[in-house]
C-alpha positions in Angstrom: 0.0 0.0 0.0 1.2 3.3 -0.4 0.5 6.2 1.5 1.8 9.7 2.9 1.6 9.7 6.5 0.6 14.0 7.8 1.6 14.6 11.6 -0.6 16.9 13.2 0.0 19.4 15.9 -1.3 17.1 18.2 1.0 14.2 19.0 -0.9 11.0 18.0 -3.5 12.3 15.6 -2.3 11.7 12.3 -4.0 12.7 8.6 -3.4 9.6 6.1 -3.5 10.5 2.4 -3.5 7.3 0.3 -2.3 6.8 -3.2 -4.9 7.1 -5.7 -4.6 5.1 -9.1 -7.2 7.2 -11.5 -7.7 6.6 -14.9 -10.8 7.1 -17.7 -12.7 4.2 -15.4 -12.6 5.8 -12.4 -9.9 5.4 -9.0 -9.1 2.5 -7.3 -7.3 2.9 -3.3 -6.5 0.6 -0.5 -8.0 2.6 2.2 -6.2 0.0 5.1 -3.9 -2.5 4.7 -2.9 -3.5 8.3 0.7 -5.1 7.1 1.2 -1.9 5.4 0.2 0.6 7.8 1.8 -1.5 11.4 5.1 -0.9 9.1 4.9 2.8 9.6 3.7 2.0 13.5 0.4 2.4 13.1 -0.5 -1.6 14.7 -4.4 -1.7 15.5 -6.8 -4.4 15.0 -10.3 -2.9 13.9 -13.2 -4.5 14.8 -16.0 -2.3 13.5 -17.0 -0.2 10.5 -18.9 2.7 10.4 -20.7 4.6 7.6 -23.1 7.3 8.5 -24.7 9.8 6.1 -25.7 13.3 7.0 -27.4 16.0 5.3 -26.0 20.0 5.6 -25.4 21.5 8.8 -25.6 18.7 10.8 -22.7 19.0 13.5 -22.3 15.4 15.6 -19.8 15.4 18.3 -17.4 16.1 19.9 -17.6 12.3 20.9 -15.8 9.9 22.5 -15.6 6.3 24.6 -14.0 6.3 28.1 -10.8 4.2 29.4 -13.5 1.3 30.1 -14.0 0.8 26.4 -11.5 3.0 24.4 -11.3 3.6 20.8 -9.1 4.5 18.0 -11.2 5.9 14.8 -9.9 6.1 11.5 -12.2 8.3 9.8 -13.3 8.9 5.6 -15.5 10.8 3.8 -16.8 9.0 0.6 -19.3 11.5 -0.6 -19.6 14.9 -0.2 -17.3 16.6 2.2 -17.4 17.3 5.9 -15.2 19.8 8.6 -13.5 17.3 10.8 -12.5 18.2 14.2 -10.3 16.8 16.6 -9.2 17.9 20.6 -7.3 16.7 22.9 -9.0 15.4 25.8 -5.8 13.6 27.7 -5.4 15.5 31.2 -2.2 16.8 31.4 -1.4 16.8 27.6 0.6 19.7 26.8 -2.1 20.0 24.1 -4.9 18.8 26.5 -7.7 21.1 24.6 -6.6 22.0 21.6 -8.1 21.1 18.3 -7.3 20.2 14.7 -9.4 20.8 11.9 -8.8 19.0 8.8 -12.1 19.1 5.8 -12.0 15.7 4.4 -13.7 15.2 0.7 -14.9 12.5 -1.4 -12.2 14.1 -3.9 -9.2 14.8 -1.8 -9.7 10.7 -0.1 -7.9 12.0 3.4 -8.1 9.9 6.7 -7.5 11.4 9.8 -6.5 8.7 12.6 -8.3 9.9 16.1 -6.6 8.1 18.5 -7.8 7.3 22.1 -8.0 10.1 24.6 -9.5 12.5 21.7 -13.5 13.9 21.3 -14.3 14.1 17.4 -16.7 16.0 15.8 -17.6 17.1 12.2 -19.8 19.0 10.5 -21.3 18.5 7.1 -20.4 21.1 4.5 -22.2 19.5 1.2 -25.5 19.2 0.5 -25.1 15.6 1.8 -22.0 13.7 3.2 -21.2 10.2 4.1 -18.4 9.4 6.2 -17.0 5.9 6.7 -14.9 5.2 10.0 -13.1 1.8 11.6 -13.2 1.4 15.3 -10.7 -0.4 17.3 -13.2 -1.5 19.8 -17.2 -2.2 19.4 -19.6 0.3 20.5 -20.4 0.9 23.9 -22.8 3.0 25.2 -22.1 3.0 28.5 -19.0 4.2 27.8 -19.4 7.3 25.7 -19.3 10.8 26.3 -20.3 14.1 24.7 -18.0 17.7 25.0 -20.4 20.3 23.9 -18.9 21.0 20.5 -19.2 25.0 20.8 -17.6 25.0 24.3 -15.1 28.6 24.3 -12.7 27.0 26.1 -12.2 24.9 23.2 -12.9 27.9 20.5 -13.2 26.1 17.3 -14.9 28.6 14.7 -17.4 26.4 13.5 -18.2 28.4 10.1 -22.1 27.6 11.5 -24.0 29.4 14.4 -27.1 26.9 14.8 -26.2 23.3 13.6 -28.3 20.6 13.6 -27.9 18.9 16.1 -29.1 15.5 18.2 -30.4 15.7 21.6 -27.3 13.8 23.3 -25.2 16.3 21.5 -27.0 19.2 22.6 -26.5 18.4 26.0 -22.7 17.5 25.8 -20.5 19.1 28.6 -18.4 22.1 28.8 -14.7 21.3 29.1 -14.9 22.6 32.6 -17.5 20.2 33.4 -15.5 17.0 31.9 -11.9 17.8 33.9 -14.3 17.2 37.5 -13.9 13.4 36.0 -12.0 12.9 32.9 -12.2 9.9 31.3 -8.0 9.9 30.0 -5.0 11.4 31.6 -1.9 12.0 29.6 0.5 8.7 29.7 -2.2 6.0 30.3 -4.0 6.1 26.8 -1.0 4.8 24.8 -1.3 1.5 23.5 -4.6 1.2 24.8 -7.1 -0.2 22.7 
């Protein structure tokens, strides 16, 4: 497989941009090749795919799945095209809140790798978007928790004022809220999951 491998500014999160082979049929990618990708150290077995499709304006996140069932997403967009957001959610990270934005397209085939101890969030800028993410570990509700995704101590300019939005995410919790109990520290999310 080959692929360019983009560091972020926040260690761990990394943007994947795949070779594309194009030609007067169409494109053909691998989009994961685990042989491939443990060679440049990225070593997770995914257990669970994802595609969800969302129509303009819809914001979901920021989301993510505590120490008791932690997951690492790798995350697509195969139509349309979406504002993808990470933050750092690791307590005593020397990036613990900060985000990255990255707007991944059915065109420019990014992937951006969310690692475990970070919320995500996007928000669909097409008419229509579907994005298509592996999870290292299955779902698990009773594990999964919601940062408000227009929190100012975070400060991403979303370029929308009123998303939509579902009723879990309109009730997510300020950053403020989350450090009472935070669900990763800095130093015991690596290798995890």
């Amino acid at each position: 497989m080959q692929f360019t491998i983009h560091k972020t500014p926040l260690p761990g999160a990394v943007i994947i941009e795949p070779v594309c082979f194009r030609d007067e049929r169409g494109f053909f990618l691998e989009s994961w090749n685990s042989r491939d990708f443990a060679a440049r150290g990225i070593a997770i077995d995914f257990v669970q795919d994802n595609h969800s499709r969302s129509v303009k304006n819809v914001l979901r996140g920021f989301h993510y799945q505590d120490m008791t069932a932690p997951m690492v997403k790798l995350v697509r967009c195969t139509l349309g095209n979406v504002l993808d957001v990470i933050v750092d959610l690791r307590v005593g990270s020397p990036t613990f809140g900060r985000w990255h934005a990255v707007e991944l397209t059915a065109d420019n085939m990014l992937q951006l790798l969310v690692p475990i101890g970070f919320g995500h969030a996007f928000l669909t800028l097409s008419d229509v978007a579907e994005i298509q993410y592996k999870c290292s570990i299955y779902y698990t509700p009773a594990a999964e928790g919601v940062i408000a995704w227009n929190d100012p101590d975070i400060g991403v300019p979303w370029p929308v004022t009123d998303p939509i939005l579902s009723q879990r995410d309109r009730k997510g919790m300020r950053l403020a809220e989350y450090l009472e109990r935070p669900a990763f520290r800095f130093g015991n999310v690596e290798g995890a999951g």
